[in-house]
PAROLO-696286 format. One record per residue (C-alpha): residue number from 1; x, y, z. Coordinates in Angstrom, 2 decimals. Example, Ala and Ser with C-alpha at 12.3 -4.5 7.8 and 13.67 -1.06 7.14 Angstrom:
<atoms>
ATOM   num         u         v         w
ATOM     1     12.30     -4.50      7.80
ATOM     2     13.67     -1.06      7.14
</atoms>
This chain:
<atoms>
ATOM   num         u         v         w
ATOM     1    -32.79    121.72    -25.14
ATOM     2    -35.74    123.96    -25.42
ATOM     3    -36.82    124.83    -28.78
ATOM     4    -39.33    127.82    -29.63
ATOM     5    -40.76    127.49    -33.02
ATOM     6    -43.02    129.13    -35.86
ATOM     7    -43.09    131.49    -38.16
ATOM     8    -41.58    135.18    -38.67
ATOM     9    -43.67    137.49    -36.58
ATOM    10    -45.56    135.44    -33.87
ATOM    11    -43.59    135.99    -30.84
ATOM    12    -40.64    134.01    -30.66
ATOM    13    -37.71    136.83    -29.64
ATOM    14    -40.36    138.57    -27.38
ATOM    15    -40.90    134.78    -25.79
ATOM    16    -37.29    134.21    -25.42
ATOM    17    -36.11    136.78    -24.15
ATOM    18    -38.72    136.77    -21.74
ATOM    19    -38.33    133.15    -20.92
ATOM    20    -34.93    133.63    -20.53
ATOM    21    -35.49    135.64    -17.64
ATOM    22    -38.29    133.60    -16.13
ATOM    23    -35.72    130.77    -16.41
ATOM    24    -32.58    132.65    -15.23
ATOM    25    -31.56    130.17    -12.49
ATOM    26    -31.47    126.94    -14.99
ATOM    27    -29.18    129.58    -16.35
ATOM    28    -29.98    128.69    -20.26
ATOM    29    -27.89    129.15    -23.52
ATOM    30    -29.96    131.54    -25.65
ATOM    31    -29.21    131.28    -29.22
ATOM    32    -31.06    130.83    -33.04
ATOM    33    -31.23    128.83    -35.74
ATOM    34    -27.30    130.00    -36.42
ATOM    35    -26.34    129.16    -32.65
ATOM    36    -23.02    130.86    -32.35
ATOM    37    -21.60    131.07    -35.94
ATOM    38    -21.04    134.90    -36.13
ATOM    39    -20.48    136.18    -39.37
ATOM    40    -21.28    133.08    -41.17
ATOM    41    -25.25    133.76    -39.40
ATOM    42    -25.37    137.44    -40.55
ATOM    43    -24.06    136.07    -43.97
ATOM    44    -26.41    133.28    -44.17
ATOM    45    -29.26    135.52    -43.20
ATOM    46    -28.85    138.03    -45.69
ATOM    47    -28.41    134.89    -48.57
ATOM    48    -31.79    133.86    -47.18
ATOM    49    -33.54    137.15    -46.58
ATOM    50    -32.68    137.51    -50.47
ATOM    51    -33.42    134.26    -52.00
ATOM    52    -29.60    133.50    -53.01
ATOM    53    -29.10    130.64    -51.85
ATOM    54    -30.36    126.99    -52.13
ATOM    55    -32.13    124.98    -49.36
ATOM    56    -29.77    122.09    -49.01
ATOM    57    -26.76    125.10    -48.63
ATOM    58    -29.77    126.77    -46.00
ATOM    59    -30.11    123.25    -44.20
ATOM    60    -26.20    122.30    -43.45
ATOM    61    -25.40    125.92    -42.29
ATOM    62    -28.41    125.59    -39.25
ATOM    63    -26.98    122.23    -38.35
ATOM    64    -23.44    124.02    -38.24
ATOM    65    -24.75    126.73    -36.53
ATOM    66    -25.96    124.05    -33.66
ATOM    67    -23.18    122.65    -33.66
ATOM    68    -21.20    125.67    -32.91
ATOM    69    -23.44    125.91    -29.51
ATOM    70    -22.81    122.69    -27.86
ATOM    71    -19.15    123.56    -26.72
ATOM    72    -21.19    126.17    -24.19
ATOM    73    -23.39    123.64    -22.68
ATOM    74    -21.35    122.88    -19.59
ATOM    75    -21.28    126.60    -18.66
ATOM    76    -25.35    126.62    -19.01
ATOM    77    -26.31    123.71    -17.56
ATOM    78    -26.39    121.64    -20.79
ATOM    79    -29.49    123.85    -21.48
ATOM    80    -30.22    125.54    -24.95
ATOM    81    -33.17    127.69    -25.15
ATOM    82    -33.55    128.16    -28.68
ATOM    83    -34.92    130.62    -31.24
ATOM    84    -35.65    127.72    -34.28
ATOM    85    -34.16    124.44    -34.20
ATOM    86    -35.01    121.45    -36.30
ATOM    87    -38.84    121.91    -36.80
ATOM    88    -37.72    125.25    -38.67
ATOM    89    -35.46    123.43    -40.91
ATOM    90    -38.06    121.13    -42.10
ATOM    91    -40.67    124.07    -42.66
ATOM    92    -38.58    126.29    -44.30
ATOM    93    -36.47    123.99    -46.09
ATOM    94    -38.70    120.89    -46.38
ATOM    95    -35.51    118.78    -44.85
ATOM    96    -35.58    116.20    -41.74
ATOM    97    -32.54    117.67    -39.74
ATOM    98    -31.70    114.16    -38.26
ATOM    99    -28.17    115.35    -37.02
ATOM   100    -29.83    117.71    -34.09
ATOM   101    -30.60    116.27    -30.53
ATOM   102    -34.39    116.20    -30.19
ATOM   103    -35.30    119.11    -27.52
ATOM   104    -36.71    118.25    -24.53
ATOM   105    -39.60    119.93    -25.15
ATOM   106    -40.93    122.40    -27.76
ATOM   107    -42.62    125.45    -27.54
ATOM   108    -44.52    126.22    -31.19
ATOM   109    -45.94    129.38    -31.58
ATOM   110    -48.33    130.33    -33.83
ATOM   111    -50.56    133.38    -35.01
ATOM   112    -53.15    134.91    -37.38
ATOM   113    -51.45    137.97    -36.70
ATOM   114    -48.41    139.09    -37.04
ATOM   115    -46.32    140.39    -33.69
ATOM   116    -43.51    142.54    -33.91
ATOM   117    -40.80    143.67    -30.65
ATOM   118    -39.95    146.68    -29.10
ATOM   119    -36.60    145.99    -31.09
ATOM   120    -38.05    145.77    -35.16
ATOM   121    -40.65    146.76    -37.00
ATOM   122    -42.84    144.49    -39.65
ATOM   123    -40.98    145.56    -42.58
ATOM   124    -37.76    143.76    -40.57
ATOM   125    -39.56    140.87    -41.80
ATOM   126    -38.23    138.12    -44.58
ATOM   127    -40.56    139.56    -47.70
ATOM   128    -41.17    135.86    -48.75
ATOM   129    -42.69    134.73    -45.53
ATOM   130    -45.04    137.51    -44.89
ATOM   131    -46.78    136.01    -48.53
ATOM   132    -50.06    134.55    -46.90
ATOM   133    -49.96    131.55    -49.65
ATOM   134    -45.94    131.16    -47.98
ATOM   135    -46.76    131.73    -44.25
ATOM   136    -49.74    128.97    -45.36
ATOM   137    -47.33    126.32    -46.34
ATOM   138    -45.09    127.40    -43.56
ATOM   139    -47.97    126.65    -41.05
ATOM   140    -48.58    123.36    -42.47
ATOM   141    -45.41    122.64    -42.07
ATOM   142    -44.70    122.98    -38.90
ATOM   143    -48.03    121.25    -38.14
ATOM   144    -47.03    118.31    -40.08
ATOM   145    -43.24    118.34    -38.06
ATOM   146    -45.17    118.53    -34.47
ATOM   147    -48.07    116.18    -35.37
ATOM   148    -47.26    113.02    -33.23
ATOM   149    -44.75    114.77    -30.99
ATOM   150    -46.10    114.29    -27.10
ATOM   151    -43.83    116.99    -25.74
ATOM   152    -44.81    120.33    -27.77
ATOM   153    -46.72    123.30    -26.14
ATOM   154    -48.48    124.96    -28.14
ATOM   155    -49.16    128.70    -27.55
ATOM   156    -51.70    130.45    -30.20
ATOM   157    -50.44    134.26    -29.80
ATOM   158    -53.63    135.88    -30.78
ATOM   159    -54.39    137.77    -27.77
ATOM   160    -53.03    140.80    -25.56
ATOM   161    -49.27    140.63    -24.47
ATOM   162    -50.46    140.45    -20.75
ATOM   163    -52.36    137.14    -21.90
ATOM   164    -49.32    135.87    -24.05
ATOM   165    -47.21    136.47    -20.95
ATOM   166    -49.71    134.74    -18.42
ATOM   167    -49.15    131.58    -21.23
ATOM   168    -45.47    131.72    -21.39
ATOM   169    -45.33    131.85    -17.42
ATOM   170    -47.39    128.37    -17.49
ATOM   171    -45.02    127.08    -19.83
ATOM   172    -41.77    128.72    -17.78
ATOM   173    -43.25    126.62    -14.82
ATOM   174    -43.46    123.51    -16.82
ATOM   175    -39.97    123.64    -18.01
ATOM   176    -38.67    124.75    -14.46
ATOM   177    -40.27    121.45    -12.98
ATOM   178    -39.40    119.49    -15.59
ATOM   179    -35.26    120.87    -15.31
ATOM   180    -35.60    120.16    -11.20
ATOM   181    -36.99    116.57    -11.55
ATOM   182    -33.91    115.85    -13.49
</atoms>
């Protein structure tokens, strides 16, 4: 399990997807938060993107959501590459998810900036977070989750997409060693 982490707008879908190619022969599972839960992800996203719904109700459909994606292992490898996992749960939520395996390693992305993809545009972005008091706590958060870890990367995305790139292809060689060592 590979987990990319941080808040809305600092790279994570531009890092996965191009991760996922870097990585193509591990051949990874890519999936989010909701793994493979179809509708009940677009449902849960628009209860969230709204407010409507409570954080315990937020934490217990992300740890169904994983668990939907471990019946696809075998055909990947056993390897997730994730957009959000546990560390997201606990930022967003304030909630320990102790029910999801511990990745491998993390990649935790953060940014005084915010980054959009060819694919969206900032105003695709969850109202709440894009508060700087919110994306504050959110930071502190996740720095509080990934304080005495040993295996998180941590990539600061403040700097031109050729640089961010040159960073993720460090990391994609990391992970690539690590996965043939195995």
């Amino acid at each position: 399990l590979i987990a990319v982490e941080g808040v809305d707008e600092v790279g994570k879908s531009t890092a996965i997807k191009y991760l996922s190619n870097k990585l193509e022969t591990l051949n990874p599972l890519v999936t989010n938060v909701w793994g493979h839960a179809g509708i009940m992800g677009r449902e849960a996203y628009k209860l969230i993107s709204t407010g409507a719904c409570s954080p315990e109700l937020i934490y217990h459909m992300a740890v169904a959501g994983r668990l939907l994606a471990l019946p696809k292992l075998k055909e990947h490898n056993g390897i997730i590459l994730a957009d959000r996992w546990s560390a997201s749960t606990f930022a967003y939520n304030g909630y320990f998810d102790v029910t999801s395996q511990e990745p491998i390693s993390w990649l935790y992305l953060s940014s005084d900036k915010h980054h959009t993809g060819d694919d969206r545009e900032v105003s695709g972005m969850d109202e709440y977070s894009r508060q700087s008091e919110r994306r504050t706590q959110l930071l502190e958060r996740y720095n509080q989750y990934f304080k005495n870890r040993t295996n998180v990367t941590h990539i600061k995305n403040n700097n031109t997409l050729d640089e961010f790139y040159a960073q993720l292809d460090a990391y994609a060689e990391y992970i690539n060693d690590t996965f043939n060592k195995l």
